[in-house]
N, C-alpha and C positions, 0 to 999 in steps of 0.2 A: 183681609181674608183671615177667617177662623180656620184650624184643620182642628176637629174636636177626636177624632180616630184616625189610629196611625194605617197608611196607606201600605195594602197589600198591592205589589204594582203586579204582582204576573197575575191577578185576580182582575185588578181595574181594569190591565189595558188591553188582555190576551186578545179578547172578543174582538178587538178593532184592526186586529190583522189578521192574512191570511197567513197560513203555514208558510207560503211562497215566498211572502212579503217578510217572514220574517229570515228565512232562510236567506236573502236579498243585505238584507240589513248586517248580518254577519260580516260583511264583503266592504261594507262602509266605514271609511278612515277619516267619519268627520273627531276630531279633538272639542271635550268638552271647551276649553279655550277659544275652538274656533267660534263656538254655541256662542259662549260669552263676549267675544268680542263683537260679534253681528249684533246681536241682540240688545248691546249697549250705544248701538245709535241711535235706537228708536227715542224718539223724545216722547215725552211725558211718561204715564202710569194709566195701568187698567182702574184703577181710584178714579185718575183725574177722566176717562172717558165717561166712564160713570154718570159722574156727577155733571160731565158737558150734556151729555142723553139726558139724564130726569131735568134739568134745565127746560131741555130743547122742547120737551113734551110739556110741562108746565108750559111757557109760552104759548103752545098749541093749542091747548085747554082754553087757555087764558082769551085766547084772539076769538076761538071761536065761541065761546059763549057770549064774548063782546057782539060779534055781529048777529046777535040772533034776538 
């Protein structure tokens, strides 16, 4: 992934919450460590989904113009 411009976040994400939702989150004692440690089980990389998807679709292509 590129980031070519530096990310304004109360710009990007304001619109995806409500005032409630945000007032809500105040209240939340997740630790960025707990972020981190959840999030490093997941096995592989948004890379390697990627690249298994355009595979997948390639094949797709592939089988069905065979049958035609």
């Amino acid at each position: 992934m590129t980031i070519t411009e530096p990310m304004n976040a109360d710009q990007d994400i304001a619109g995806y919450f409500t005032p409630e939702e945000w007032a809500e989150a105040l209240h939340d004692d997740i630790l960025l460590d707990e972020v981190r440690s959840a999030l490093s089980t997941i096995s592989g990389s948004l890379s390697e989904s990627v690249i298994e998807l355009r595979e997948e679709r390639e094949w797709q292509i592939i089988f069905s113009t065979q049958a035609r």
